[in-house]
N, C-alpha and C positions, 0 to 999 in steps of 0.2 A: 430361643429364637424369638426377634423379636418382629410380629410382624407390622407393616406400616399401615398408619391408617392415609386412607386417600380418598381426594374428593373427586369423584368420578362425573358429576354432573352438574359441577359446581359453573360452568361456563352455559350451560342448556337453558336457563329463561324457565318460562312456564313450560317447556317440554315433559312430558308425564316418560318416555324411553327415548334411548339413541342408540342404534346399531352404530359396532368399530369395526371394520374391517382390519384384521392385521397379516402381511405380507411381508417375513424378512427372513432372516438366517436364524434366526434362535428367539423364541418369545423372552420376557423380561423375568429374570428370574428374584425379583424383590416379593418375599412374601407378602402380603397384605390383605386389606379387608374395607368395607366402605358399607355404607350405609345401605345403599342400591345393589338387589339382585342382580346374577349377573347370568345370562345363558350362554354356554359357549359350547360350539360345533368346530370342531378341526377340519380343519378342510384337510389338510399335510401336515404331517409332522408324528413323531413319536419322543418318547422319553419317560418321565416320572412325573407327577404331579403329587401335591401334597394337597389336603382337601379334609381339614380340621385335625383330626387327629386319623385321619384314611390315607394312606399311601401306596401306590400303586401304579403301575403302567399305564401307560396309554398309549394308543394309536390312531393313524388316520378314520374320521368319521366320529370321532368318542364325542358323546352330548352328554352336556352336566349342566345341575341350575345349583350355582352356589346362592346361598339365601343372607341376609341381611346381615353385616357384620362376619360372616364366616370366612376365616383364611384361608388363604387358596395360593396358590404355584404353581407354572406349568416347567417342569428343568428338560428342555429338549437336546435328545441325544444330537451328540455329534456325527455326521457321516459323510465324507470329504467326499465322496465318489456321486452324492447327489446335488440337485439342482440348489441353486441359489439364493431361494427363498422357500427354505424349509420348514420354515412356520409359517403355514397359513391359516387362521382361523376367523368366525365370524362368530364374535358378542353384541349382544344385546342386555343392555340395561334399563332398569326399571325399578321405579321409586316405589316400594310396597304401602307404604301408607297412605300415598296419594293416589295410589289404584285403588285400593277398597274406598277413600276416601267418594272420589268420583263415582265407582259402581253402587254403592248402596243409596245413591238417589234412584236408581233403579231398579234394586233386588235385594233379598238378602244373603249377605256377603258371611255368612257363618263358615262355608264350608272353602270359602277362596279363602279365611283366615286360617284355617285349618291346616292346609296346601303351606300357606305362605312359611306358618309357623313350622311344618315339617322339613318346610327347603332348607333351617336353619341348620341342620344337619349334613347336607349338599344329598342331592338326586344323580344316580346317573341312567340315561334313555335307551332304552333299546329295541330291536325288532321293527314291528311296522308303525308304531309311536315314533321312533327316532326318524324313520323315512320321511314323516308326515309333515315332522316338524322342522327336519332340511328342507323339505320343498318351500315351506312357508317362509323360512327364513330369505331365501333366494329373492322369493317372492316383493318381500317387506325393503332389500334391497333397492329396488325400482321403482316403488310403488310411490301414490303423493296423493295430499291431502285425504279425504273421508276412507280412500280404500286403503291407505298406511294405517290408520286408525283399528278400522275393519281387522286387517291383516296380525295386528297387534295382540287383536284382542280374541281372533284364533287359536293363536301360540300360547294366551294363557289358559285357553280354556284345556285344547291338546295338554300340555304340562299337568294339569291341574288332574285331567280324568283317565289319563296315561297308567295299563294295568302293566305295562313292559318296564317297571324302574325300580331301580334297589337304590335305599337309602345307605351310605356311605358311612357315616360317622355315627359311633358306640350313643345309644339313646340317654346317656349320661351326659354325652359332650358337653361344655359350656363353652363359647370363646371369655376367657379370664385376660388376654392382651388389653395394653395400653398404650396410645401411642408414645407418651413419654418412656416408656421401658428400655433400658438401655442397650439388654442383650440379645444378641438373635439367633431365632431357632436355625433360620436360615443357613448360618457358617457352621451349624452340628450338621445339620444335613446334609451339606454340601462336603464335607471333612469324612463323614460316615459312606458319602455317596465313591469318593475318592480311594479311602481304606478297609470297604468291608473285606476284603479277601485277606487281610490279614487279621489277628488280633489287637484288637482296639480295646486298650485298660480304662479304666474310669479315672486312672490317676493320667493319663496322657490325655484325655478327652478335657480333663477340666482344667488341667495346666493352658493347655488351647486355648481355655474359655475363662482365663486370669481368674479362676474359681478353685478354694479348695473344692476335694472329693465330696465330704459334705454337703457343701452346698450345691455344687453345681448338681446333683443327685436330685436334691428337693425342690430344685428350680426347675430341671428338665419334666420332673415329674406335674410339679403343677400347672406346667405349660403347655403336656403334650398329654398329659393323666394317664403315661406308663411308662416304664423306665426304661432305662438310655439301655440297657442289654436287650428288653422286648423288642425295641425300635432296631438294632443293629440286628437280629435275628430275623425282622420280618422285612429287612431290606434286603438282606442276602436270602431269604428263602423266594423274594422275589426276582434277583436275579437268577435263582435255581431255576426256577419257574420257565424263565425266558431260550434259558440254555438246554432242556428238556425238550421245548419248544421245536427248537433250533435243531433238535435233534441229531447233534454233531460229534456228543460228547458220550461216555460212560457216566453213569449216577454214581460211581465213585468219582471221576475227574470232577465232575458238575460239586460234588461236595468241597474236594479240597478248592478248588478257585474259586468256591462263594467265601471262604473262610474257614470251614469247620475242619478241625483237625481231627476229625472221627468219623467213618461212615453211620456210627449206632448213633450217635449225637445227633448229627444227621437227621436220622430216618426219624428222631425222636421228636425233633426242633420243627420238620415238615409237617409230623403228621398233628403235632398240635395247634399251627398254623393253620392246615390245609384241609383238617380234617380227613388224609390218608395218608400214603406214603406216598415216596416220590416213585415206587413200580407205579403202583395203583395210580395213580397221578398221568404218567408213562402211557399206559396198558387202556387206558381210557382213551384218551388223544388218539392212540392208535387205530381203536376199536372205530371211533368218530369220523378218521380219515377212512379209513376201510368202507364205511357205509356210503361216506358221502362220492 
C-alpha cells in the first residue's frame, strides 16, 4: 500500500491550524499522511479506517488525533437506505512544530512534545474527554480572531491531559512510506475488504499485486510490519465482531461468512485477537445490555 503524501496546508499563509468541514456520500478513500496533525470527529458516518498499522471500525461521534506523517483512511460503508451525505465530519489541522515553536516563548513545552510525539502512533477520545472536545470543536467553528486562537488552544490542552484515550498503533510502529513508492496498501485492503469471506491465497493476492509470492510477502510485511494472513484474519474477526453485534446470526454462521472454514479455527483466530472467545465476546454484550 502506497500511501500519499499530501500538502494539507500548503494554501493557509502564516496560519498555525484550519478546520474542514466535510459533508458528502463517502469520505476519500486515498491512503495518506502529511506533515500536519490531524483531529477528526465524525459527525455521520460508519465504516473502516486504517490508522498506521490499527484497523478497525468506526462509527458516528469516533474522535481520533492522527500525528505527524501517520497514515490514515476513512473507507465508509455503503447504505443505500440512508441520507445523502453520509459522511460527515469535522478536522482540524495543525502544524506541530510551529505550535511548540510559538508556545515555548511562553512555557516549557517538554510535556506538549511528549503528547505530540505520542500522537505519532494515532489517539482515539472517549467518554467525557471526547464530549468536551466536540463541544469545543463546534465552538472554534464560528469563532474569529483572539477567541479562535483561545478556542484552539483549548483543544490542545483537552487532547493533550485527556485520561479517556487508547493509543492505536503497536509502540514499534514507524511510518517507513515514501511518496515516490509505487505500490499501494490501499488496493490490498480494498481487494481484502471485498474477499475476506472467502479464502484469499498469497499466490492470488500477489498476482493482484504484479508481485511474485515472495516478494509481495516482504513488502506487505515491511509496510504494514505483519503479514498479509495476520491482516486478513484480524479484518474478518472484525467483521465477526460487527455480526455478534448485530446479533442476527449463530457464531457458527458468523464464522463461515467472515471466511473461516472451521468453527475451532474460529474460536482460536478470536480468541487470539480478542483475547476471549466469540461466546465470551457474546455473553458480555449481553450481560452489558441487560444492566444498561
Amino acid at each position: 500500500m502506497k500511501p500519499i503524501f499530501a500538502k494539507v496546508m500548503e494554501t493557509m499563509g502564516e496560519d498555525l491550524f484550519a478546520v474542514r468541514v466535510t459533508q458528502q456520500q463517502a469520505f476519500s478513500t486515498d491512503y495518506h499522511f502529511h506533515k500536519e496533525c490531524q483531529l477528526t470527529y465524525i459527525v455521520q458516518s460508519q465504516g473502516k479506517r486504517l490508522i498506521g498499522d490499527h484497523f478497525d471500525y468506526f462509527i458516528s461521534e469516533d474522535l481520533t488525533l492522527t500525528g505527524t506523517e501517520l497514515p490514515h483512511v476513512w473507507y465508509t460503508d455503503v447504505i443505500e437506505s440512508d441520507k445523502e451525505h453520509h459522511a460527515n465530519s469535522i478536522a482540524l489541522f495543525f502544524d506541530p512544530d510551529r505550535l511548540v515553536e510559538i508556545l515555548s516563548s511562553f512555557h516549557d513545552t517538554e510535556k506538549l512534545q511528549a503528547f505530540l510525539l505520542l500522537s505519532k502512533r494515532g489517539i482515539r477520545y472517549e467518554g467525557k474527554c471526547k464530549e468536551q472536545i466536540k463541544k469545543l470543536l463546534y465552538k472554534l467553528l464560528d469563532a474569529q480572531g483572539l477567541k479562535r486562537i483561545i478556542i484552539f488552544l483549548q483543544i490542545i490542552e483537552k487532547l493533550q491531559d485527556a485520561s479517556d484515550k487508547n493509543v492505536l498503533c503497536h509502540i514499534d510502529y514507524s511510518n517507513i512510506h515514501f511518496p515516490n513508492n509505487a505500490l499501494k496498501i490501499d488496493k490490498i485492503v480494498q481487494y481484502v475488504l471485498t474477499n475476506y469471506s472467502r479464502e484469499i491465497s498469497l499466490e492470488e493476492i500477489a498476482v493482484e499485486m504484479n508481485l511474485s509470492k515472495n516478494a509481495f510477502c516482504r513488502y506487505f510485511k515491511t509496510q504494514t510490519q505483519k503479514t498479509f494472513v495476520q491482516f486478513v484474519n484480524e479484518v474478518r474477526i472484525m467483521q465477526a465482531c460487527k455480526l455478534i453485534v448485530e446479533n442476527q446470526l449463530s457464531i457458527h454462521r458468523v464464522a463461515y461468512d467472515c471466511g473461516f472454514n472451521s468453527l475451532s479455527n474460529f474460536n482460536r483466530v478470536f480468541k487470539t485477537i480478542k483475547n476471549q472467545t466469540p461466546s465470551e465476546f457474546k455473553n458480555a454484550l449481553y450481560e452489558v445490555t441487560t444492566i444498561s
